[in-house]
C-alpha positions in Angstrom: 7.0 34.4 -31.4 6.3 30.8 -29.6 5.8 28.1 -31.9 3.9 24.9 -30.6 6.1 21.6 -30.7 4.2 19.9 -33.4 5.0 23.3 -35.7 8.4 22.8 -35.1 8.6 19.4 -35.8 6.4 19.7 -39.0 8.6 22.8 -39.9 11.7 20.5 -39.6 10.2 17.9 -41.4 9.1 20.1 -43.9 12.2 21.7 -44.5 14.0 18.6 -44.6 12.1 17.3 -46.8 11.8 20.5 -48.9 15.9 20.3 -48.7 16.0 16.8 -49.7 13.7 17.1 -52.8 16.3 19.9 -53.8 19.3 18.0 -53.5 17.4 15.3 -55.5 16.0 17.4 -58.0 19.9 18.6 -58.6 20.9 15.0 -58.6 18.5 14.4 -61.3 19.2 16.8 -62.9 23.0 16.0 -63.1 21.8 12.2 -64.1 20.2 13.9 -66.8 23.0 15.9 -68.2 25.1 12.9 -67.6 22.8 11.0 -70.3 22.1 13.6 -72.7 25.9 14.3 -73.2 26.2 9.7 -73.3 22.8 10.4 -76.1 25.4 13.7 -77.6 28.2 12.1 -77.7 27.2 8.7 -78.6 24.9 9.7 -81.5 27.5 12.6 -83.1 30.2 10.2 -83.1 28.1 7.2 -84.8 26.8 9.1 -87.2 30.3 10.6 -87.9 31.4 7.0 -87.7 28.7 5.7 -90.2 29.2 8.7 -93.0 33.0 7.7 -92.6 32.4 3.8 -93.2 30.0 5.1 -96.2 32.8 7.1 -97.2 35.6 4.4 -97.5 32.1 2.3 -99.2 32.2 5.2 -101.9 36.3 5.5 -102.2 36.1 1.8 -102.5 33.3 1.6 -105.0 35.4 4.7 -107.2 38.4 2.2 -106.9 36.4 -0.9 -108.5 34.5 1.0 -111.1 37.9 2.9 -112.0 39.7 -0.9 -112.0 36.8 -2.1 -114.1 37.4 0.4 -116.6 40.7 -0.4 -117.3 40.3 -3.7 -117.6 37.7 -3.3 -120.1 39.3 -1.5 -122.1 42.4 -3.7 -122.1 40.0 -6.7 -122.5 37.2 -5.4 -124.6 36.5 -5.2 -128.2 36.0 -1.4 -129.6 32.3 -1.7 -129.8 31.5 -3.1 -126.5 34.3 -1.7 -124.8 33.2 2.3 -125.5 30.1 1.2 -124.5 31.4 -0.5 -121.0 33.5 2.4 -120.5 30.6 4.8 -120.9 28.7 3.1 -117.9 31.7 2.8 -115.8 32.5 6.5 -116.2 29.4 7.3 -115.5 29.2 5.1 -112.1 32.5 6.5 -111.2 31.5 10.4 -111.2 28.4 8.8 -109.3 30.8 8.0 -106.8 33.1 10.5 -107.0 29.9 13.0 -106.5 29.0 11.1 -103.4 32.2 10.8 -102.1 32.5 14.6 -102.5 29.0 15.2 -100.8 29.9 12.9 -97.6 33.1 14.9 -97.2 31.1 18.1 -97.3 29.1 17.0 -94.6 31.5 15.6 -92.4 33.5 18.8 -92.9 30.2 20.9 -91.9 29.6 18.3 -88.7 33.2 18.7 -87.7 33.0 22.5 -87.6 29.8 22.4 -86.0 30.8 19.7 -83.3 33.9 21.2 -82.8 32.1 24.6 -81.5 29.6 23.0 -79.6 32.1 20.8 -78.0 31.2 19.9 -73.9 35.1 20.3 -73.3 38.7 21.2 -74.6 39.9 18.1 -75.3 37.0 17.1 -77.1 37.0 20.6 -79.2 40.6 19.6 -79.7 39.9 16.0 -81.1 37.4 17.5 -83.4 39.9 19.6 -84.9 42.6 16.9 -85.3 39.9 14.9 -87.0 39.1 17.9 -89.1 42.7 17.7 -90.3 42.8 14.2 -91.2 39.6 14.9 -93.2 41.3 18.2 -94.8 43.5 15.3 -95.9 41.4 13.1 -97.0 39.8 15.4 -99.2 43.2 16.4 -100.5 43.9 13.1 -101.5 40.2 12.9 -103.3 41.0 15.6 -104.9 44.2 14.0 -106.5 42.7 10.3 -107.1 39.7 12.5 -108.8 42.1 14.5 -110.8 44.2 11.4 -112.0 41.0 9.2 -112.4 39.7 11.9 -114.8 42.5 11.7 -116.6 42.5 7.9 -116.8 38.8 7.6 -117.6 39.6 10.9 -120.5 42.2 8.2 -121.9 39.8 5.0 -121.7 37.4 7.3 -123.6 40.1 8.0 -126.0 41.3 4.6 -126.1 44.7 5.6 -125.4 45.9 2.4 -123.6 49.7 3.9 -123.1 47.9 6.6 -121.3 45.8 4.4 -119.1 48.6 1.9 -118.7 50.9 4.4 -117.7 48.5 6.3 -115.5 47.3 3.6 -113.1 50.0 2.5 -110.6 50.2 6.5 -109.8 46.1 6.3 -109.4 46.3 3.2 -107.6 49.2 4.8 -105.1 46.7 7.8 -104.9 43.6 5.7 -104.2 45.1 3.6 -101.7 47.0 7.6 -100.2 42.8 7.7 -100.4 41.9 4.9 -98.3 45.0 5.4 -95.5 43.5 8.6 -95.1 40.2 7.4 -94.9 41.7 4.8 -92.0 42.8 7.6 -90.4 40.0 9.9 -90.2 38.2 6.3 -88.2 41.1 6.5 -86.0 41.0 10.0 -85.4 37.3 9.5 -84.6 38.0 6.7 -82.2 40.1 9.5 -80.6 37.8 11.8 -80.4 35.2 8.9 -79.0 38.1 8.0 -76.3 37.9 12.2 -75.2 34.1 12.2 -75.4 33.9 8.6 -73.0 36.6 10.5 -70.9 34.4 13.7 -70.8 31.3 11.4 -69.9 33.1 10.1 -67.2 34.2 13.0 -65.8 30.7 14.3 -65.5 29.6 10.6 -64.4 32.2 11.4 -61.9 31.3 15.5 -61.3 27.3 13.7 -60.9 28.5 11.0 -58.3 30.2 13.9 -56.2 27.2 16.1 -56.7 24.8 13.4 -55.6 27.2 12.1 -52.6 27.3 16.0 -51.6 23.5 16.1 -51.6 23.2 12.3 -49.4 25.8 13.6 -46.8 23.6 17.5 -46.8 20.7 15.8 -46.5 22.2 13.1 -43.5 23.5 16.3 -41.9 20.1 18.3 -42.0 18.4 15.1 -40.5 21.1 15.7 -37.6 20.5 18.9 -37.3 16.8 18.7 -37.0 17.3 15.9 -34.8 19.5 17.6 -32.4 17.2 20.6 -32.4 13.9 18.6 -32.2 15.9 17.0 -29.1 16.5 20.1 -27.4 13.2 22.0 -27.9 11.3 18.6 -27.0 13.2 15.7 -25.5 15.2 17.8 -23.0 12.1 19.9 -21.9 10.2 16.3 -21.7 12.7 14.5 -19.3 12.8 17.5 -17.3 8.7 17.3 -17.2 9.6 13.6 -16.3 12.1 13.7 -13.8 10.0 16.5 -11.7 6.7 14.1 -11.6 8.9 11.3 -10.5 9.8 14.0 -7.3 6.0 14.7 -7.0 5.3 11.0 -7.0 7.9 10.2 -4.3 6.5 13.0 -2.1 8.8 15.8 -2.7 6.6 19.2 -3.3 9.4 21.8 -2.8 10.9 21.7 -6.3 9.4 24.3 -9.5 9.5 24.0 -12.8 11.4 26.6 -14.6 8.9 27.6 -17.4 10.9 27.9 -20.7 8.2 28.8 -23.2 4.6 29.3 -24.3 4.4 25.7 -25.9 3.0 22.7 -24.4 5.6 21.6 -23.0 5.9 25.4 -21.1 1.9 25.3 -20.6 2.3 21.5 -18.9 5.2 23.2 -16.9 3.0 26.0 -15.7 0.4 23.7 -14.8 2.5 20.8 -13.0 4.1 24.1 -10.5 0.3 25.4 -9.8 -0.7 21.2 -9.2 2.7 21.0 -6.8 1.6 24.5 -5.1 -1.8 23.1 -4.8 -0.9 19.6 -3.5 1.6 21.7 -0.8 -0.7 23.7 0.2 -3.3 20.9 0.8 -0.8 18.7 2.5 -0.1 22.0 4.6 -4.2 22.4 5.4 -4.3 18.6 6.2 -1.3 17.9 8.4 -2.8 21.0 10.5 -6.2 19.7 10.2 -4.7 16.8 11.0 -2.7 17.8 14.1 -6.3 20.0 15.5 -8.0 16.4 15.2 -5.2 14.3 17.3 -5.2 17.1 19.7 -9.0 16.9 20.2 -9.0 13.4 20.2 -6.3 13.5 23.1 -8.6 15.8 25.0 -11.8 13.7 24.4 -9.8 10.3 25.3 -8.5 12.0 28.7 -11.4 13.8 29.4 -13.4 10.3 28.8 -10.6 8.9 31.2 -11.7 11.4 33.6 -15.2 10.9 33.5 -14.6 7.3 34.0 -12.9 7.6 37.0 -15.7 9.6 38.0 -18.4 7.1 37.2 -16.0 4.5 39.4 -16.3 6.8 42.0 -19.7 7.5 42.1 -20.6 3.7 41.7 -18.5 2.8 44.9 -20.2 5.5 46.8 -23.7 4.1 45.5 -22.4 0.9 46.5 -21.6 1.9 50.1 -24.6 4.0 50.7 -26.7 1.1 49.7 -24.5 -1.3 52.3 -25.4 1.5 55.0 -29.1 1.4 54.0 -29.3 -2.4 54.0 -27.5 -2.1 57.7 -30.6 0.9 58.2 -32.6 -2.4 56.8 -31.5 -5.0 59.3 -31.4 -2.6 62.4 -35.1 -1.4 61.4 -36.2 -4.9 61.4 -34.7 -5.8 64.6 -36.1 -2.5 66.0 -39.6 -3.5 65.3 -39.2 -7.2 66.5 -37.6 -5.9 69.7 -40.4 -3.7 70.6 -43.4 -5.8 70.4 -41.7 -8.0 72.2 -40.2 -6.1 75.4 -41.3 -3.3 76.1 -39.3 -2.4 79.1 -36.5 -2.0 76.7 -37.1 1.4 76.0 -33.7 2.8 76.8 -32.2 0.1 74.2 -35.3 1.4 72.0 -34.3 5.2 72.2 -30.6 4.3 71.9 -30.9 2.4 69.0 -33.4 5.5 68.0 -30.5 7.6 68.0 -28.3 5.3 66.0 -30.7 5.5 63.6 -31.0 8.6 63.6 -27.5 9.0 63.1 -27.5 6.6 60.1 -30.2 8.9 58.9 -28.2 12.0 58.8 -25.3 10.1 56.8 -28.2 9.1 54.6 -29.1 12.7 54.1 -25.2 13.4 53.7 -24.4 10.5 51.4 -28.0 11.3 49.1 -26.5 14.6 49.2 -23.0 13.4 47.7 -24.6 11.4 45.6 -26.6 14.6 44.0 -23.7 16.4 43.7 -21.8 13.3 42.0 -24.5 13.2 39.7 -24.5 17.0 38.8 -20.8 16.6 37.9 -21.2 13.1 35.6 -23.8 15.5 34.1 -21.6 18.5 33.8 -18.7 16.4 32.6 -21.3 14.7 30.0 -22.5 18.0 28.6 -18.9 18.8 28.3 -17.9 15.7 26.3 -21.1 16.4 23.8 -19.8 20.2 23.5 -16.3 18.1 22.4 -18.0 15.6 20.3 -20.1 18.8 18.5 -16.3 20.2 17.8 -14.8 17.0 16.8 -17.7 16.6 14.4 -16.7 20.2 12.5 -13.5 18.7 12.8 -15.0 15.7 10.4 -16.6 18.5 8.2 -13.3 20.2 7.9 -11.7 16.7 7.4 -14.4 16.3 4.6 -14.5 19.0 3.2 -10.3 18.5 2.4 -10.9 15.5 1.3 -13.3 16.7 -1.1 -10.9 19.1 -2.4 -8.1 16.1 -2.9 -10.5 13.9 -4.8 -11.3 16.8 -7.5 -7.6 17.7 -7.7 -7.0 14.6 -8.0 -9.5 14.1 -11.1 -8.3 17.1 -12.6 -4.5 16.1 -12.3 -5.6 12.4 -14.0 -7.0 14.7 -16.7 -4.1 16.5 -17.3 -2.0 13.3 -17.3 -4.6 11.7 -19.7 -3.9 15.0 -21.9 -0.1 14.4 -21.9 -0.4 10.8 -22.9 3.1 8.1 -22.3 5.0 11.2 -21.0 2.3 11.5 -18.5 2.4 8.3 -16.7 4.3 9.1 -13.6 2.1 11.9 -13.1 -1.5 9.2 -13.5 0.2 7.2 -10.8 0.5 10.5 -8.6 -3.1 11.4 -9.4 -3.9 7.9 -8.3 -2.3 7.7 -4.8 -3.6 11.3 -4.4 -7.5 9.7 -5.2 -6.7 6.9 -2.8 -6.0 9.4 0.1 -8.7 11.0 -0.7 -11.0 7.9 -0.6 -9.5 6.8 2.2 -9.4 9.7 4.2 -13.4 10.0 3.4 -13.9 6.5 4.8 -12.2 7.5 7.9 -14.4 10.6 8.0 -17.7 8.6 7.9 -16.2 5.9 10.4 -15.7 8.6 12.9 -18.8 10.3 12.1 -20.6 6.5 12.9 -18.9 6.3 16.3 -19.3 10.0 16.9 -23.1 9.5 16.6 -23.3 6.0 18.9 -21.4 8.5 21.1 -23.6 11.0 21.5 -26.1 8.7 21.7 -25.0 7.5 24.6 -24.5 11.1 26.0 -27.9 12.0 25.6 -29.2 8.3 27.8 -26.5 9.2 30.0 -27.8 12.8 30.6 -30.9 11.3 30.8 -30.4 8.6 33.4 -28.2 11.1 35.6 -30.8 13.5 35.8 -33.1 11.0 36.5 -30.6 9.5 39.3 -30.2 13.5 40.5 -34.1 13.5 41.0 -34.2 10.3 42.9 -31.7 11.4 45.3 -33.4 14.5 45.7 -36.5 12.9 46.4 -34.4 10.3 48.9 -32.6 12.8 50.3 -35.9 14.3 51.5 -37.5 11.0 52.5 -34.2 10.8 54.8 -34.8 14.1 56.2 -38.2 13.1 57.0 -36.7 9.8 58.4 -34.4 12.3 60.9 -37.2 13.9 62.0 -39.1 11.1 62.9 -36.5 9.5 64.8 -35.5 12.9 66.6 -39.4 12.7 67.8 -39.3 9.3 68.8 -36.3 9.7 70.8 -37.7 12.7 72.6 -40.6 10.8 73.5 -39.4 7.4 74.4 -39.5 8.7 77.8 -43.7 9.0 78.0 -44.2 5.6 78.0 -45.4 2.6 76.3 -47.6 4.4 74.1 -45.3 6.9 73.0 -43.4 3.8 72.3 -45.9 2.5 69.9 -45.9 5.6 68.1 -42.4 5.0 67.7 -42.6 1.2 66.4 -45.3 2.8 64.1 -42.7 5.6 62.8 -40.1 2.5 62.5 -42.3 1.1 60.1 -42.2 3.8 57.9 -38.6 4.4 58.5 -38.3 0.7 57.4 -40.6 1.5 53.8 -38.8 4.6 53.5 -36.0 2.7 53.7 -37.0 0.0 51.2 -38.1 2.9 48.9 -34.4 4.5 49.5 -32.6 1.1 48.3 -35.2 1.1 45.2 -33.6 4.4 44.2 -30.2 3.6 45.1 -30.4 0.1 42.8 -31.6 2.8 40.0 -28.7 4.8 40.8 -26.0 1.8 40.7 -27.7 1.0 37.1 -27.4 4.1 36.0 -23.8 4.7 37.3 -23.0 0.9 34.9 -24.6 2.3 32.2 -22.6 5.3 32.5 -20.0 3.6 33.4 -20.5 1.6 29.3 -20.9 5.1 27.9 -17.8 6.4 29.0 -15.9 3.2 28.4 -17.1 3.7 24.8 -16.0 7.1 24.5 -13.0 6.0 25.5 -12.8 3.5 23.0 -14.2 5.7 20.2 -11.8 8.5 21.1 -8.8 5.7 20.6 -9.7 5.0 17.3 -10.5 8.8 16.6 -6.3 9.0 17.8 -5.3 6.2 15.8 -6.9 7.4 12.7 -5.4 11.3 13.6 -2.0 9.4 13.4 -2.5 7.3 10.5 -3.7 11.1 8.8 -0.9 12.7 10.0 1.7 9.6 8.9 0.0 10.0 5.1 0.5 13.9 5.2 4.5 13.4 6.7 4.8 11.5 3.3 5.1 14.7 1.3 7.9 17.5 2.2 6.7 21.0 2.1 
């Protein structure tokens, strides 16, 4: 069974705690035995001590009343003295009863103390002091004896008897008294054993309650050390593997000890590392498919360019040949209304034209062909824009996936609190690639657009530019024929001659109508010339961007 890491710490606690408040309810509990033995001891041993002072009081007061008696009747007439000794006798077996009644009770205390005694030595000093009391009543019982005696004689006025009597009662009341004094000091022995016998449990309770403090000290360090290895260890581990995330390295695992959180976090940071690996993995190659179509776009662009260079040279040098076809025209025209007899120069320079013609047919035809391969080449580069632009979907749609994985892991890391920081900052960076990556999506889809854009007017314009050299290249052939005609006829004369000036004329707005087309063409050709110039440009940044993608995904090892 898998407890969570708050139930262990609160079953720690709780046992602890549950420990502690036994240790202290046994140290109590020794303090408490510790002062009812002090409230025992101390209120036996008064008491003890107060019937003893009341019984040297009594022994005293027997002593006086037994003096008084003598002196009396030594002193005293008949009358008053019989009446004196009457109320001293009296006092004295007061006394004497009293007396008699305290010894009975400490006698009963002793023997009652004595068995309930908290220790040996204290059962010991009980009976000691029992002895001296044995002996104290021994010697009552002798000073009671001889004081009966004493007070019979008083009665009976027998002064020899009294006289004779009183230095052995006053030996025995003062054998009284020493006994007396040493019952107290046998008492202040047994109050020496009883403060011994409160010290030693004072002493038993201070060990006892030491015991329980170093327990309890060692418990705490117990629960500490095991609170540190089923959370602190676990949570460093948890630590030191975000700080590898964060620094790029996805190749390390987790190895999942439990099914508390710590376990559960573990589980998730391995599938979050899978997931991140396994993204890095679809974007370096998405990555690597987008530099390599940027490559082919950027050379293919460079090929088209060259292309367009070509075909504007060629436009440029057709049109030089057609302004020539201009110039001779004009000369033509000016040279036959003015001599006719010329007509040999006339069909000569017929049949340079008509040369010039035919490579004006060939050089409208080179230029149609040029024009069907700038437009073959252009409907290429659209077909590679179209891919490049599911490229940008793909591109998208991964960085789609990073942002949510990204939100999720900054969820987890919220879950998981201060030991989750590492891990926010990972979740960050991996949002910010994510962002970033989009940006760069939607630049490229911008220039992507203005490219095809361009495409499409470039189509345009080179199928318009195809058209007008179709329709120049049969203007030409309809300027060959006309000059093979007047060439075969320059020999019938002068008016076969003015047909031919007539047919120059035409030649010369065919011509004019040929360099209209071929300025469209040159236009054309510059604007293609733009277009492709901006694919190049466009398919530059595309590369650039490829390898700023692919330096982001060499940042993490797989």
């Amino acid at each position: 069974m898998s407890l969570s890491i708050g139930k262990r710490i609160l079953l720690g606690f709780v046992a602890a705690s549950l420990i502690v408040a036994l240790l202290g309810a046994y140290a109590l509990r020794q303090i408490a035995t510790v002062r009812d033995m002090t409230d025992t001891i101390v209120s036996r041993d008064i008491g003890v001590l107060r019937q003893l002072d009341d019984l040297g009081n009594v022994s005293r007061n027997m002593g006086l009343v037994r003096r008084n008696a003598v002196i009396a009747v030594l002193t005293s007439s008949q009358g008053s003295g019989q009446r004196q000794q009457d109320d001293f006798l009296g006092g004295w077996r007061q006394n004497a009863t009293e007396l008699e009644r305290l010894l009975a009770i400490i006698a009963a205390e002793v023997k009652e103390y004595r068995a309930a005694a908290i220790s040996a030595d204290r059962a010991s000093a009980w009976i000691r002091f029992g002895s001296v009391i044995d002996e104290v009543s021994d010697s009552f019982r002798q000073v009671r004896s001889a004081s009966e005696v004493q007070l019979q004689a008083v009665n009976s006025k027998d002064i020899a008897t009294v006289e004779g009597r009183n230095d052995e009662i006053n030996r025995l009341h003062d054998g009284l008294l020493r006994s007396i004094g040493n019952a107290r000091t046998a008492l202040d022995g047994v109050i020496a054993v009883g403060q011994k016998s409160v010290r030693d449990i004072y002493d038993a309770s201070r060990l006892s309650i030491a015991i329980t403090v170093i327990a309890s000290v060692l418990l705490s360090v117990l629960v500490t050390i095991l609170i540190s290895r089923a959370v602190v260890r676990p949570l460093e581990n948890v630590m030191r593997f975000v700080e590898r995330i964060g620094a790029g390295d996805l190749t390390g695992r987790l190895e999942r000890t439990g099914q508390d959180e710590i376990g559960r976090l573990g589980a998730t940071l391995n599938s979050m590392a899978a997931g991140l690996a396994d993204l890095a993995r679809t974007n370096r190659a998405a990555t690597a498919d987008l530099n390599a179509a940027a490559a082919e776009i950027r050379a293919s662009a460079q090929e088209q360019a060259a292309s367009v260079e070509e075909q504007f040279a060629a436009v440029q040098e057709t049109a030089a040949t057609v302004d020539e076809i201009t110039h001779s025209g004009a000369q033509i025209s000016k040279r036959a209304s003015e001599v006719i007899a010329t007509a040999q120069a006339a069909a000569q320079t017929a049949r340079s034209g008509l040369r010039a013609a035919t490579d004006t047919a060939k050089a409208m035809d080179s230029i149609r062909e040029q024009g069907e391969a700038v437009a073959g080449n252009i409907v290429a580069l659209s077909e590679k824009t179209q891919a490049i632009g599911e490229i940008i979907v793909t591109v998208n749609d991964i960085s789609e996936r990073t942002h949510l994985l990204a939100l999720n892991a900054a969820i987890e890391a919220a879950a998981a609190g201060e030991e989750g920081r590492s891990f926010a900052v990972v979740a960050s960076e991996m949002k910010l690639l994510a962002d970033q990556a989009k940006q760069a999506t939607v630049q490229v889809r911008g220039i992507l657009g203005e490219i095809q854009r361009g495409i499409n007017a470039s189509v345009m314009l080179t199928e318009e530019a195809v058209k007008r050299a179709a329709a120049g290249k049969t203007r030409t052939d309809s300027t060959v024929r006309t000059i093979e005609e007047m060439a075969a006829r320059v020999e019938e004369g002068v008016q076969t001659f003015q047909q031919i000036v007539a047919s120059t004329n035409q030649q010369q707005l065919g011509i004019e109508q040929v360099m209209g087309a071929l300025q469209n063409i040159r236009q054309a050709s510059q604007q293609t010339a733009a277009g492709t110039r901006e694919v190049e440009t466009a398919s530059a940044n595309l590369t650039e961007l490829a390898q700023g993608l692919m330096a982001l995904a060499e940042r993490y090892r797989l």
